[in-house]
C-alpha positions as CSV (number, residue, x, y, z in Angstrom):
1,X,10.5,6.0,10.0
2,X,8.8,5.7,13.5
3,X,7.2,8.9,14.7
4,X,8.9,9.2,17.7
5,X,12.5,10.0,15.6
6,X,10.6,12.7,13.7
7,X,9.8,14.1,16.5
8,X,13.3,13.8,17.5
9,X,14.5,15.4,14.8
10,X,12.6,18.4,14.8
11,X,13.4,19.0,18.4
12,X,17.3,18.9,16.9
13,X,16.9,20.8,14.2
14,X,14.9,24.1,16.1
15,X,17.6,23.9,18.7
16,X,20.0,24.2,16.6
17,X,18.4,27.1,14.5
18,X,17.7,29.1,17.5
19,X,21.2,28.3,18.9
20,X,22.8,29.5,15.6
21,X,20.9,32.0,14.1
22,X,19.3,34.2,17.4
23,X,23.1,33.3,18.5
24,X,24.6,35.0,15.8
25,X,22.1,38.2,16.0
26,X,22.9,38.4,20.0
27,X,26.7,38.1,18.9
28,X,27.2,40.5,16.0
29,X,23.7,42.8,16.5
30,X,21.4,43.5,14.2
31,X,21.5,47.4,13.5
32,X,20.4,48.2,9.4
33,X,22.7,50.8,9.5
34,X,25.9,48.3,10.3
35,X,25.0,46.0,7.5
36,X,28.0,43.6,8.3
37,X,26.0,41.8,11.6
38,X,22.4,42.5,9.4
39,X,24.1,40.1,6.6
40,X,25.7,37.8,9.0
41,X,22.7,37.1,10.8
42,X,20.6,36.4,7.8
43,X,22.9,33.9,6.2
44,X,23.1,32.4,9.8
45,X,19.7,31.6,10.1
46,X,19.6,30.3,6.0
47,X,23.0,28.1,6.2
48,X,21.2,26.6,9.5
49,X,18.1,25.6,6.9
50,X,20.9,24.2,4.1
51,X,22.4,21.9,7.2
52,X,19.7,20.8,8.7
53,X,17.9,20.0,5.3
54,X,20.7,17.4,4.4
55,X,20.7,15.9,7.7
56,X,17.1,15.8,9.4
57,X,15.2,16.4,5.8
58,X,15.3,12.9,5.4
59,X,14.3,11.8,8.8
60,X,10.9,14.6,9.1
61,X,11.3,16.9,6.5
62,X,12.9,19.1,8.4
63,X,10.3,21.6,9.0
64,X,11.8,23.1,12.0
65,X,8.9,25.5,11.9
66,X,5.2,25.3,13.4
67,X,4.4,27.7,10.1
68,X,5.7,25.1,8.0
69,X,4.0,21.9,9.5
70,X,0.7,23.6,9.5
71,X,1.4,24.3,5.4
72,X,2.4,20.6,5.0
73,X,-0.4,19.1,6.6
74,X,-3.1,21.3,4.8
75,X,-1.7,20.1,1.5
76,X,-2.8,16.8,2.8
77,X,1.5,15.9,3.6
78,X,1.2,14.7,7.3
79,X,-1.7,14.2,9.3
80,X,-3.4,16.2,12.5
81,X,-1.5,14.0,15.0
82,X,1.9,14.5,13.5
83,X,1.0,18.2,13.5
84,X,0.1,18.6,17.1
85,X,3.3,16.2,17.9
86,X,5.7,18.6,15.5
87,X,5.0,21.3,17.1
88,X,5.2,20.4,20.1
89,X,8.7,18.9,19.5
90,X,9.7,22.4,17.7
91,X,8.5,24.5,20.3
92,X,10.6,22.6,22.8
93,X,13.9,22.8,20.6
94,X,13.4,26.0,20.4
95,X,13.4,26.4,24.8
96,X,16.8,24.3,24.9
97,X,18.1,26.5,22.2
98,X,17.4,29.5,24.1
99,X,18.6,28.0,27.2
100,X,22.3,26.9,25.6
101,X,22.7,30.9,24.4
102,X,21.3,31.8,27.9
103,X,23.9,29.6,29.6
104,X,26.8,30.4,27.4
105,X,26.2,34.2,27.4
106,X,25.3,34.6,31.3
107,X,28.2,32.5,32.0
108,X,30.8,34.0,29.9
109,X,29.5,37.1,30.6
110,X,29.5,38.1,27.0
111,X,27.1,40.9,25.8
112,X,23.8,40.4,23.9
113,X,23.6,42.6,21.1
114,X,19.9,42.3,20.6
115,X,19.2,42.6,24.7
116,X,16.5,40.2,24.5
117,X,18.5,36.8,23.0
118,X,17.5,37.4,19.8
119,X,13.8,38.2,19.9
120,X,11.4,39.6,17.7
121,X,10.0,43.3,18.4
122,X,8.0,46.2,16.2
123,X,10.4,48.5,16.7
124,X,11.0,48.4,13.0
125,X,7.6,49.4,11.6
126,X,6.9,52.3,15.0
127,X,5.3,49.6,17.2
128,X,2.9,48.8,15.0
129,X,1.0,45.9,15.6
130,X,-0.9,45.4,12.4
131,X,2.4,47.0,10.2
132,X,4.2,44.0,11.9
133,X,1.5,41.9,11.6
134,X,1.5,42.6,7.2
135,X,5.6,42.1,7.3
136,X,5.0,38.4,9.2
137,X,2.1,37.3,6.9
138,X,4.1,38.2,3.9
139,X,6.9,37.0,4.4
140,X,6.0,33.9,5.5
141,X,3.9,33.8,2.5
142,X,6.7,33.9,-0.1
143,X,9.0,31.3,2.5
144,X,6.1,29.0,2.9
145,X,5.0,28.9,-0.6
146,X,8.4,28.4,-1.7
147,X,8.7,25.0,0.3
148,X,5.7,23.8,-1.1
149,X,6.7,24.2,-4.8
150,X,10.6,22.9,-4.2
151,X,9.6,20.0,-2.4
152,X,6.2,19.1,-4.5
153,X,6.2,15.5,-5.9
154,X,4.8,16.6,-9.4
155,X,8.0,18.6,-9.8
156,X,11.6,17.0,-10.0
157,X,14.2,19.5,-8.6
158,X,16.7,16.7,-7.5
159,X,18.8,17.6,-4.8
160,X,18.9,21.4,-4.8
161,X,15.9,21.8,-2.7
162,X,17.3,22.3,0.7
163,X,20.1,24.6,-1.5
164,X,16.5,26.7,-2.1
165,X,14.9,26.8,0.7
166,X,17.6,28.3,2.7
167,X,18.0,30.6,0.6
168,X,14.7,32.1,0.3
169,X,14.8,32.3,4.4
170,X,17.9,34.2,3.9
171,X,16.6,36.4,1.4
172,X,13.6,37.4,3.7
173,X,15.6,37.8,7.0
174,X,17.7,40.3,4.5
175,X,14.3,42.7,4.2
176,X,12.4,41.8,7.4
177,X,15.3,42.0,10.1
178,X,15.4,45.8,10.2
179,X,11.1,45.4,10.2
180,X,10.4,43.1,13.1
181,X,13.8,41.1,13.1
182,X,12.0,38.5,11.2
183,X,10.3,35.6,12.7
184,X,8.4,33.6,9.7
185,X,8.5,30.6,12.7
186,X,6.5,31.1,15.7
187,X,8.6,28.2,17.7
188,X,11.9,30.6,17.1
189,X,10.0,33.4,18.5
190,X,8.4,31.7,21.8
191,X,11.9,30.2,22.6
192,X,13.9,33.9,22.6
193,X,11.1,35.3,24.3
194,X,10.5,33.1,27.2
195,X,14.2,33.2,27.7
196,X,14.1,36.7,27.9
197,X,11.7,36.9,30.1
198,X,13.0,34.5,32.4
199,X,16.1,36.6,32.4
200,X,14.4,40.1,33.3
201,X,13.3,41.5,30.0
202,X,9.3,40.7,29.5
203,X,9.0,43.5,26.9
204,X,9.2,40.7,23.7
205,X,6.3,38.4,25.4
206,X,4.1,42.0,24.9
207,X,4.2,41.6,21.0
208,X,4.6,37.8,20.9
209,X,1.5,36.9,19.3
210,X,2.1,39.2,16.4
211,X,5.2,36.6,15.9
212,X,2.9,33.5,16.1
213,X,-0.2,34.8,14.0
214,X,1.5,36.3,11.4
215,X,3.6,33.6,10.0
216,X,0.5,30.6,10.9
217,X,-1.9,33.4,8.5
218,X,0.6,33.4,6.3
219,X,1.2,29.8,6.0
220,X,-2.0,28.9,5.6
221,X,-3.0,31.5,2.7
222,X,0.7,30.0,1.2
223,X,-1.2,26.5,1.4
224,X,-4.0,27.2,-0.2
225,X,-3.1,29.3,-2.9
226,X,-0.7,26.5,-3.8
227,X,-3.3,24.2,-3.8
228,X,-5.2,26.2,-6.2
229,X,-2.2,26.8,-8.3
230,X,-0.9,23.4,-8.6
231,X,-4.7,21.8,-9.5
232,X,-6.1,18.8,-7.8
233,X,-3.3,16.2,-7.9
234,X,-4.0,13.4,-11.0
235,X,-3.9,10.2,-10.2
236,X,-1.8,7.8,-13.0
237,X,-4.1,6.1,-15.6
238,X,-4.3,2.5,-14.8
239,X,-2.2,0.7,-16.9
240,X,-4.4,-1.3,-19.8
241,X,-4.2,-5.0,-19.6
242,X,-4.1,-6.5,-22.6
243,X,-6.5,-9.4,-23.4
244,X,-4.8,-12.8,-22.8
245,X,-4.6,-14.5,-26.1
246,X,-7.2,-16.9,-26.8
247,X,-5.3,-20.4,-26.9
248,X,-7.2,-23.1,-29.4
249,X,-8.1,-26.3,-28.0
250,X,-6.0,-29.1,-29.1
251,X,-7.7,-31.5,-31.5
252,X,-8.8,-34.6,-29.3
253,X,-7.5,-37.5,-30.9
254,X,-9.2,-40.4,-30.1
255,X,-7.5,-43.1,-28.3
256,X,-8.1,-46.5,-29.0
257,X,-7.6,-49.4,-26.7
258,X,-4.3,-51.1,-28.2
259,X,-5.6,-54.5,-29.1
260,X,-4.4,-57.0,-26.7
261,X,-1.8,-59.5,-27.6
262,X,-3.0,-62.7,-28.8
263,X,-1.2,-64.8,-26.7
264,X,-2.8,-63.2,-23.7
265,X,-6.3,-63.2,-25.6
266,X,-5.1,-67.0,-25.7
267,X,-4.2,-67.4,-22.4
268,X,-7.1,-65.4,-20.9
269,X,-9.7,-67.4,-22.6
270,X,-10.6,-71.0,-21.4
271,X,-9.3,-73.6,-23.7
272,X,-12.6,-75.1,-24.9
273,X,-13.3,-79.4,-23.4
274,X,-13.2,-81.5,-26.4
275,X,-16.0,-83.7,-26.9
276,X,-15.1,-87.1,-25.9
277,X,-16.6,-88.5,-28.9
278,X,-15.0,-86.9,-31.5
279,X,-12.2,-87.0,-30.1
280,X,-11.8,-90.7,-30.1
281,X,-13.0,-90.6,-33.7
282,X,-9.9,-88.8,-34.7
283,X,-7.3,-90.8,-32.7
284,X,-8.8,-93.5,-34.9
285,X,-8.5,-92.0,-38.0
286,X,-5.0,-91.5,-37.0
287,X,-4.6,-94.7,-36.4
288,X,-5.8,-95.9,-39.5
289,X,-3.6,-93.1,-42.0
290,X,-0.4,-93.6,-39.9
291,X,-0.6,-97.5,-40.2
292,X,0.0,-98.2,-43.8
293,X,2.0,-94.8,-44.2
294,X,4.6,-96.6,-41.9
295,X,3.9,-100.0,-44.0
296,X,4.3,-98.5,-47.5
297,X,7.7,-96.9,-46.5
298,X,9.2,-100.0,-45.5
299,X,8.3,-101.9,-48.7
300,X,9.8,-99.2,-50.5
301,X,12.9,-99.3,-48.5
302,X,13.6,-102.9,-48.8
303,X,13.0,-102.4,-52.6
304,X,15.5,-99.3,-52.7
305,X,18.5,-101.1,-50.6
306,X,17.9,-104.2,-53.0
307,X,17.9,-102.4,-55.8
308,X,21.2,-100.9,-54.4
309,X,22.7,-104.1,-53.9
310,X,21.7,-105.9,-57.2
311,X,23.7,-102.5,-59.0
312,X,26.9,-103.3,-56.6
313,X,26.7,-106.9,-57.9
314,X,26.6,-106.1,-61.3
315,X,29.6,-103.7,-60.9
316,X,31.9,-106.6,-59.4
């Protein structure tokens, strides 16, 4: 996936958590003692996790949270260019986001229940900086730590991991939204605040870096102690190659030239000159055998056919 549709992504994703969940908290309010807009606005800000999980996750990982990417790449998951680019892209989701709610509620003139679209403030633990502080760190912590286990490659949790992870942000917007109106993501809190801000209310930007801090402390003691829990990842043995079985040489059978034919021996070989002499000596001899061969023949024909015709006289 190129690196310029992460980025992309996360811009999409912290839009549309900032649209939906500070847009849900400037809508209903987010007073402990009406628990109706309390619960609304925590399962707001945890369905926008489930949704964006199964549609981005698969694209950047759907961090959607400066607190998050910082986590992932100590662990060794992206690297310090993707982190800066993240980020970046996060932080500037979160701006449109807060610009759509500032756009929608300024022009439909519709009251903002939080007065300060959705930002975070201390006026949960007396203005207390370091109280606030302790609520961002630890809640972070368990949010942070929780990714990092669900989405771990040693472990198998199939397809339930964005089901997990929303839910655990929804659990700790249930305890810290009467607290500090829980941040755990410094990118949702710079977005609200800005927009606030811009619109006349500066009082958030006062506290702001309690809301950036926090959840980077606690994301980073969530990294390492998950580190040292989970042990130094082992590599798989190397399979063993078994030893290629020795093949026996095949017995070399000699191979002798097949005798040549003895025709061609024959015909390959110079028929030898006869002597002259000798062989005039045997024409002569012929001569000589052939001669009375031919003579005794005769006589004994002539003796046969009048032998022949002395028996035909007799007869008559």
């Amino acid at each position: 996936m190129s690196i310029s549709k992460k980025y992309a992504a996360e811009f999409i994703g912290t839009m549309v958590l900032v649209l939906l969940g500070c847009g849900t908290a400037m809508l209903v309010g987010c007073d402990a003692k009406n628990g109706g807009g309390y619960i609304l606005t925590a399962l707001a800000f945890g369905l926008v996790i489930v949704g964006m999980a199964y549609s981005i996750g698969n694209i950047s990982g759907c961090h959607i949270n400066p607190a998050v990417s910082l986590a992932v790449f100590l662990t060794g998951g992206i690297s310090s260019a993707e982190l800066i680019g993240y980020i970046v892209a996060q932080c500037f989701g979160a701006f449109a986001g807060s610009g759509l709610l500032a756009a929608i509620f300024i022009l439909g003139d519709i009251p903002d229940q939080t007065g300060g679209f959705g930002s975070n403030g201390l006026a949960g633990v007396g203005n207390n900086a370091v109280a606030g502080l302790l609520v961002e760190v630890l809640l972070t912590f368990v949010f942070v730590i929780t990714i990092l286990g669900v989405t771990s490659k040693k472990a198998n949790h199939g397809s339930f991991g964005g089901l997990v992870i929303g839910l655990t942000l929804t659990l700790v917007h249930i305890f810290g939204i009467g607290l500090t109106g829980t941040s755990v993501n410094p990118a949702r809190s710079i977005g609200p605040a800005v927009a606030s801000a811009i619109n006349g209310n500066a009082a958030p930007l006062a506290s702001l870096w309690v809301f950036v801090a926090g959840p980077l402390i606690g994301a980073f003691i969530a990294a390492v102690t998950y580190k040292v829990l989970e042990g130094p990842s082992k590599a798989a043995p190397a399979p063993v190659k078994k030893p290629a079985p020795v093949k026996k040489p095949a017995p070399v059978v000699p191979v002798n030239p097949a005798p040549a034919p003895q025709k061609a021996k024959e015909e390959s070989a110079p028929a030898p000159v006869p002597a002259p002499e000798k062989t005039e000596e045997k024409n002569a001899q012929q001569k000589k055998i052939e001669i009375p061969i031919i003579d005794d023949d005769e006589k004994k024909a002539s003796d046969l056919l009048k032998e022949i015709n002395q028996a035909f006289n007799d007869e008559k």
